[in-house]
C-alpha positions in Angstrom: 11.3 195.7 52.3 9.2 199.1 51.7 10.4 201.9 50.1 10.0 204.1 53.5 12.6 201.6 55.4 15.1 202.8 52.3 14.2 206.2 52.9 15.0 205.7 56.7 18.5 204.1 55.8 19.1 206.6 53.7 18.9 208.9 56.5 20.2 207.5 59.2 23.4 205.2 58.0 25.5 208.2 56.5 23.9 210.2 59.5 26.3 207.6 62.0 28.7 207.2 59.8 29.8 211.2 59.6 29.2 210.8 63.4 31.1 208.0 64.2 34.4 209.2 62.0 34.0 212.4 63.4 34.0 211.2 66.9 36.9 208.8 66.6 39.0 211.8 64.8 38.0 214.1 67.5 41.3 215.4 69.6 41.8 216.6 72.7 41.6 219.8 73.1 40.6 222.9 75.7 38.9 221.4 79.0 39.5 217.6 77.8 42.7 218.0 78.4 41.9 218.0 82.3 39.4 214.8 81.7 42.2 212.9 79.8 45.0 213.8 82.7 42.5 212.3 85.1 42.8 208.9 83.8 46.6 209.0 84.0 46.2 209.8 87.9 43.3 207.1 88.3 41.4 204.1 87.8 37.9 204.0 86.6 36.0 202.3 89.5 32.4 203.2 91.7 34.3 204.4 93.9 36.6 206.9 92.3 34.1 207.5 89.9 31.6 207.9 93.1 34.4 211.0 93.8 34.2 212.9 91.2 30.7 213.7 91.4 31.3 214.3 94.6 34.0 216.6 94.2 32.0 218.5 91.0 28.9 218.4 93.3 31.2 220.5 95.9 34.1 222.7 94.2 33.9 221.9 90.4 30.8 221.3 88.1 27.7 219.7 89.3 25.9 219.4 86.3 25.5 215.4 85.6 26.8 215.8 82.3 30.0 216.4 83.5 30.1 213.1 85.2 29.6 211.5 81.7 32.3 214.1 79.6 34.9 212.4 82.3 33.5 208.6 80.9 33.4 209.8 77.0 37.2 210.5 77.8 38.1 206.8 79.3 40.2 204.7 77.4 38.7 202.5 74.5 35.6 202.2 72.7 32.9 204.0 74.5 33.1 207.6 73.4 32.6 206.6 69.4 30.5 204.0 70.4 28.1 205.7 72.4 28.3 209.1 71.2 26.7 209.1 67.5 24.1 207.4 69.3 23.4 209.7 71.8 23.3 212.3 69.0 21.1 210.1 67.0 18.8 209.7 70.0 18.8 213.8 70.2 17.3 213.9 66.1 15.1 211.1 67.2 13.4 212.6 70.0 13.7 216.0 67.8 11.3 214.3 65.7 9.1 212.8 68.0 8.4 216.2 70.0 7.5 217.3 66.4 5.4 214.7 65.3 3.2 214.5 68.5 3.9 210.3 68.1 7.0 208.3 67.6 7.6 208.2 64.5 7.3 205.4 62.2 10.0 203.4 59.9 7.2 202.1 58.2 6.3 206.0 57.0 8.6 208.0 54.3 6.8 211.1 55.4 7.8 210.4 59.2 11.7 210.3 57.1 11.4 213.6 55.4 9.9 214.7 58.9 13.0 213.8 60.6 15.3 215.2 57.7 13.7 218.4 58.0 14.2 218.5 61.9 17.7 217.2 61.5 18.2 220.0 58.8 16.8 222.6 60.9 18.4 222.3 63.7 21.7 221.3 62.5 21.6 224.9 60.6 20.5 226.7 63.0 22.6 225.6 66.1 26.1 228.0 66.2 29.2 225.7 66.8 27.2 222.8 65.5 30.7 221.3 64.9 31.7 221.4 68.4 28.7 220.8 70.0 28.3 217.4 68.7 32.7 216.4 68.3 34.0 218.5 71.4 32.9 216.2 74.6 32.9 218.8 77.0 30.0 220.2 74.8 28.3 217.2 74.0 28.4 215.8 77.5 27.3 219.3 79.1 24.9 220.5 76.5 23.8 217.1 74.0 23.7 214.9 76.7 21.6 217.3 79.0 19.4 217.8 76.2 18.3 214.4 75.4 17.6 213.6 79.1 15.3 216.6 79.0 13.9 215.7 75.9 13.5 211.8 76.8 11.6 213.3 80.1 9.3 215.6 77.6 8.5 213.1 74.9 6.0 211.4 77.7 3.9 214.1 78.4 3.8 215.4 74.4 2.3 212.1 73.8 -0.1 212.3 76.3 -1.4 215.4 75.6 -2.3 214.5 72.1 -3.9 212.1 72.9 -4.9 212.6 76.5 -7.8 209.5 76.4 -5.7 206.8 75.1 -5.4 203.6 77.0 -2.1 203.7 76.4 -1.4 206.4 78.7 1.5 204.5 81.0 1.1 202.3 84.1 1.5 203.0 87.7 5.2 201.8 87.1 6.0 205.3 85.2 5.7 207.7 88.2 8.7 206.1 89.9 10.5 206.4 86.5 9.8 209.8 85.5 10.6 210.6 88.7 14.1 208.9 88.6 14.4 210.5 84.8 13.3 213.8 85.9 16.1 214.1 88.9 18.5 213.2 86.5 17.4 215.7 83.6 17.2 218.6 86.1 20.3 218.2 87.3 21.9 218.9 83.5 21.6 222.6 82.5 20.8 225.0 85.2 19.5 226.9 81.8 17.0 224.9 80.3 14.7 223.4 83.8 12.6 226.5 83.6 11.1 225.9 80.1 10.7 222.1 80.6 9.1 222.6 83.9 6.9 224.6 81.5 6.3 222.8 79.0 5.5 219.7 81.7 3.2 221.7 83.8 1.4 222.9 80.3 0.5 219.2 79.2 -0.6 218.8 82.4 -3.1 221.3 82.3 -4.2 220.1 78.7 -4.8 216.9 78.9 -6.9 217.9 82.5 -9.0 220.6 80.4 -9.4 217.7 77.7 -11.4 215.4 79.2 -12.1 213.8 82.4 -10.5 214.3 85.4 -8.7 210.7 85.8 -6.8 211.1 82.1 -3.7 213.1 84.2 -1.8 210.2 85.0 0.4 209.7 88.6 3.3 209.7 86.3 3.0 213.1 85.4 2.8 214.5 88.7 6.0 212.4 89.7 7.7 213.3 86.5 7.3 217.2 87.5 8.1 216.8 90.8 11.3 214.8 89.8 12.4 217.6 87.2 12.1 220.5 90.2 13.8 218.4 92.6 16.6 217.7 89.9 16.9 221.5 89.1 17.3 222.7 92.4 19.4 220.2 93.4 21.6 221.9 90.4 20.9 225.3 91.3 21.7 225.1 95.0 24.8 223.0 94.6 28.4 224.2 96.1 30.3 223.8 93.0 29.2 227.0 91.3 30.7 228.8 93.6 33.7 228.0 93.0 33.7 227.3 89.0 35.2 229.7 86.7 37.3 231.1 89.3 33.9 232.3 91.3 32.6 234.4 88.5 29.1 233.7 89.9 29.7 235.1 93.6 30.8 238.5 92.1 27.2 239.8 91.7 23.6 238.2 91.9 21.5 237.7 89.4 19.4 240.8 89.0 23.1 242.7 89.5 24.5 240.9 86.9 21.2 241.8 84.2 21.2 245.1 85.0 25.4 246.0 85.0 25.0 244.1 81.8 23.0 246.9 80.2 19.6 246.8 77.5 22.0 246.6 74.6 23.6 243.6 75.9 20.5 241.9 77.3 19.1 242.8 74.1 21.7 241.2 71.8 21.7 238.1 74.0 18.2 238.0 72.6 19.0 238.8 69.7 21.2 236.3 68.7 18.9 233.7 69.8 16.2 235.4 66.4 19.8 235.2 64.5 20.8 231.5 64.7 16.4 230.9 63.7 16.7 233.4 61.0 19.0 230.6 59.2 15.6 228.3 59.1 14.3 231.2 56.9 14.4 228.8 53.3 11.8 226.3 54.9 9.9 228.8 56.6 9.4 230.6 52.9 8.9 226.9 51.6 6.0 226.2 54.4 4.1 229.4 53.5 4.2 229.1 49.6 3.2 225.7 50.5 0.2 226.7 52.3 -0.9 229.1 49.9 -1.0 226.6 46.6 -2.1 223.7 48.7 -5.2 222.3 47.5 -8.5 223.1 49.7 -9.7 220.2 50.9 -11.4 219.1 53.9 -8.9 216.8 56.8 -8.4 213.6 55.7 -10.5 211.1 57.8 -8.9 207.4 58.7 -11.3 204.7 58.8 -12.2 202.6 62.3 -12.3 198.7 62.1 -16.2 199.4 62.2 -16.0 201.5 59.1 -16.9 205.1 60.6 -15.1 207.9 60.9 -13.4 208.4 64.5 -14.8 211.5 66.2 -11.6 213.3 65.5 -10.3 213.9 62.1 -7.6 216.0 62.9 -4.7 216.4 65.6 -3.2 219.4 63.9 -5.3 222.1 66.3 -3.4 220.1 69.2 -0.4 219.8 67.2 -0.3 223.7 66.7 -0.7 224.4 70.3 2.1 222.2 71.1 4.5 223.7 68.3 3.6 227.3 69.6 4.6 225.7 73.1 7.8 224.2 72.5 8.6 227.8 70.2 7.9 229.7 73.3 10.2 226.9 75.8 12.9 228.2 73.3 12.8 231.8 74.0 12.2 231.3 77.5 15.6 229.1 77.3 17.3 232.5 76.0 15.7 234.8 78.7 17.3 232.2 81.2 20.7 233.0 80.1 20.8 236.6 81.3 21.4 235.3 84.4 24.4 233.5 83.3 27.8 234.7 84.7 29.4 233.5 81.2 27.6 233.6 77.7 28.5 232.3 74.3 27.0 230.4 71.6 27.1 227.0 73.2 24.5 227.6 75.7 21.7 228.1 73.2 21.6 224.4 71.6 18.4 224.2 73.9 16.9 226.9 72.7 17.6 226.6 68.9 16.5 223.1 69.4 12.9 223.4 70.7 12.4 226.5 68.4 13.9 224.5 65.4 11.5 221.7 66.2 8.5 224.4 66.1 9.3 225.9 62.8 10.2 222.7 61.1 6.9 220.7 62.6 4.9 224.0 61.3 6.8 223.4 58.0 6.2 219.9 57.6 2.4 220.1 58.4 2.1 222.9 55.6 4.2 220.5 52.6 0.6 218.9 51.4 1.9 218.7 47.6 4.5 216.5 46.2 6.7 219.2 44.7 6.8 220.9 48.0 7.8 217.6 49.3 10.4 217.0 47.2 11.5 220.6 47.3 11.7 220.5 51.0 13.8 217.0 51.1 16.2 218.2 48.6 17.0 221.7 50.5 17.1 219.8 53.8 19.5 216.9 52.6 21.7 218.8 50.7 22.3 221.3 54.1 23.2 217.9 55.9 25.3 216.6 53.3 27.3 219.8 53.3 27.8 219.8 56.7 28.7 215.7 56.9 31.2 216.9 54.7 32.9 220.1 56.4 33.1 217.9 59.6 34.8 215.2 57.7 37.2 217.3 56.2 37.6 219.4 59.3 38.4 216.5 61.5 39.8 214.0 59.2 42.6 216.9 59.3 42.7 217.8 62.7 42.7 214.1 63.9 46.1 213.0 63.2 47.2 215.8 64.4 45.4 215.5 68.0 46.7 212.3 68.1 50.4 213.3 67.6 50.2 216.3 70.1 48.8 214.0 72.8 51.7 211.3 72.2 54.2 214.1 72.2 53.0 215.9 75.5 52.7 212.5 77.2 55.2 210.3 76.4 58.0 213.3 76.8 59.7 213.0 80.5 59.0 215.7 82.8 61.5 218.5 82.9 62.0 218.7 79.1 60.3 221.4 76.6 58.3 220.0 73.6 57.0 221.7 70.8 54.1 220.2 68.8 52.2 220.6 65.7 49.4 223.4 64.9 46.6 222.5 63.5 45.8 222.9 60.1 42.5 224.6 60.3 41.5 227.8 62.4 38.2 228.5 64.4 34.7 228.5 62.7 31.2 226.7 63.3 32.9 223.4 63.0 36.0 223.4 65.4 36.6 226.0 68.4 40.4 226.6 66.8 43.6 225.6 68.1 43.6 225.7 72.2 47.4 226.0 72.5 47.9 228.8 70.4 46.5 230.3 74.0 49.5 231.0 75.9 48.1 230.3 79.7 46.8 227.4 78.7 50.0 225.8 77.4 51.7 227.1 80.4 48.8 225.3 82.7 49.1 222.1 80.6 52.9 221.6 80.7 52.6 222.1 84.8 50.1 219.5 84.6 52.6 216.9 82.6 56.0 218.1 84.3 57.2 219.6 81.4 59.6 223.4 81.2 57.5 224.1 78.6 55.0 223.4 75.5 55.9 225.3 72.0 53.5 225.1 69.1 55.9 224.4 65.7 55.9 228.0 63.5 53.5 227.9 60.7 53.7 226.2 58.1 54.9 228.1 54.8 
């Protein structure tokens, strides 16, 4: 076995493991309360299931990722089976849009590339906690992003290497269609940029070469992702979500009543989370600057000459500048939003987190840089596997005890049930029930006179 496969286990194994612990201590809490009443009241069938998107499409939320927050939240296995790997697949794909190519197992540098996007945008994403061990978050945000993502990672490749035979057959178009329905339909906040970044491959890989390198499926793909978005955008449900926040003003209302400070700062805290990615980005340029000058290394055809090309970086560079630019355009998109908060700028910290760190990686040419790179980025991640396994090792048990309490007590009684031990920060959203109307709404729910949370403890 080579020394990169080692490098790759290294990575990835505790990677799942924090994941998997994390998502089987996870508790239910805020908006998953509403998700786990659901399967007291029904049976998970087509049918019903066949219902509820109905009924989000309609009067609720139509974004498909609520459809699968409601099956992370069935009974048994699937939620800490299937949830690490979704996050995995989020890294993965990270990496990929970074790299310009899948990368490789067989390659330790394609594992420090994919610790360094992990790093990245694990630090810079707010509420990373949350975002990846709260299901109505990972369903609405993680999900939606790795549909988009899995929909992107086609046309990156393409483009950077627009003349390959492997460019995809005729049975793509009907698949990136399918895939691009479903991925506009998951964030009303991110189909702008994609379309963008889509429509912008397009138009390289035509420039590139000959006309017949712009493949069926990419044409399909878009039109998929537009159909998908404005299937979203037009869709009933927002009307009525959040008590019809969004019909209280349009959208050009709701930017300018907002005011330039506030527009600004929404903007602003998008060059806030990145400003955490500030250590690599110092590491990339002193890297660059005692890098040795020497010309592109050239790899060898089977007929012993050089290939025409020496270098993807140019491409590579426009692409990183791309994705950085998808980011911000990710942000702008949320001053139409009738509800802000840090949550809905995963998207945004992602793409630009995969810009600065696939700038940083390319600039790393020496070993100490290498090394020095590796060790910043995989002590960040072990210091945030550990907070989360602290965090919900704690608040686990204690999930699990409210949720036994609330249900198991029969309806017309009061109950009062424990705090938990930890309060609000990047890794958990806090204690939901220390939130009066929603213990009030909860005990309704479950027949109960009332839900008390115990007094602190001393």
């Amino acid at each position: 076995m080579s020394r990169a496969i080692w490098w790759w286990v290294a990575l990835v194994l505790p990677a799942w493991l924090v994941l998997a612990l994390c998502a089987s201590w996870e508790p239910v809490t805020r908006d998953g309360w509403g998700n786990t009443y659901w399967y007291l009241l029904n049976e998970l069938d087509p049918a019903r299931l066949a219902q509820y998107v109905k009924d989000g499409w309609l009067g609720s939320n139509p974004r498909l990722g609520q459809t699968w927050t409601l099956l992370m939240y069935a009974p048994g296995p699937f939620h800490v089976i299937t949830t690490p790997l979704l996050e995995l697949a989020m890294f993965g794909l990270l990496t990929a849009l970074a790299l310009g190519r899948w990368p490789s197992v067989r390659r330790a540098d394609d594992a420090r590339a994919a610790l360094l996007v992990t790093a990245v945008v694990a630090i810079c994403t707010p509420q990373i906690g949350p975002m990846l061990f709260y299901r109505p978050f990972t369903g609405n945000y993680v999900f939606g992003l790795v549909l988009n993502l899995a929909w992107l990672v086609p046309y990156r490749f393409h483009a950077e290497a627009a003349r390959s035979a492997r460019a995809g057959s005729i049975w793509w178009a009907p698949a990136l269609f399918l895939l691009g329905v479903a991925a506009g339909m998951c964030n009303e906040h991110t189909g702008p940029a994609f379309l963008g970044l889509g429509g912008l491959a397009l138009v390289h890989t035509w420039r590139a070469g000959a006309r017949g390198v712009v493949k069926a499926w990419m044409i399909a793909g878009l039109v998929g992702l537009a159909v998908g978005y404005v299937l979203l955008i037009v869709a009933p449900g927002h009307a009525h979500r959040y008590a019809g926040l969004a019909n209280q003003a349009g959208i050009v209302e709701r930017i300018t009543s907002r005011g330039i400070g506030a527009n600004l700062a929404v903007i602003g805290a998008f060059a806030l989370y990145l400003a955490h990615a500030v250590p690599w980005i110092g590491l990339g340029i002193v890297g660059r600057i005692t890098a040795p000058i020497t010309p592109p290394a050239q790899s060898i055809t089977p007929s012993g000459t050089p290939p025409v090309a020496t270098s993807t970086w140019p491409a590579n560079r426009r692409a990183l500048v791309g994705l950085g630019l998808a980011g911000l355009v990710c942000t702008v998109t949320l001053l139409a939003s009738p509800k802000l908060g840090p949550r809905l700028y995963l998207a945004s910290v992602a793409l630009a987190g995969v810009a600065i760190a696939g700038w940083v990686h390319a600039q790393l040419v020496t070993r100490w840089s290498q090394v020095a790179c590796s060790v910043l980025s995989a002590a960040v991640l072990a210091y945030g596997g550990w907070r989360s396994v602290t965090v919900y090792r704690a608040i686990g048990p204690v999930g699990e005890a409210r949720l036994r309490i609330i249900q198991d007590t029969p309806d017309g009684q009061a109950v009062v049930v424990p705090r938990y031990p930890v309060g609000a920060s990047r890794w958990f959203l806090g204690d939901d029930l220390a939130v009066e109307t929603l213990r009030k709404a909860l005990a309704r729910d479950y027949g109960l006179t009332a839900i008390e949370l115990a007094p602190p403890a001393k």
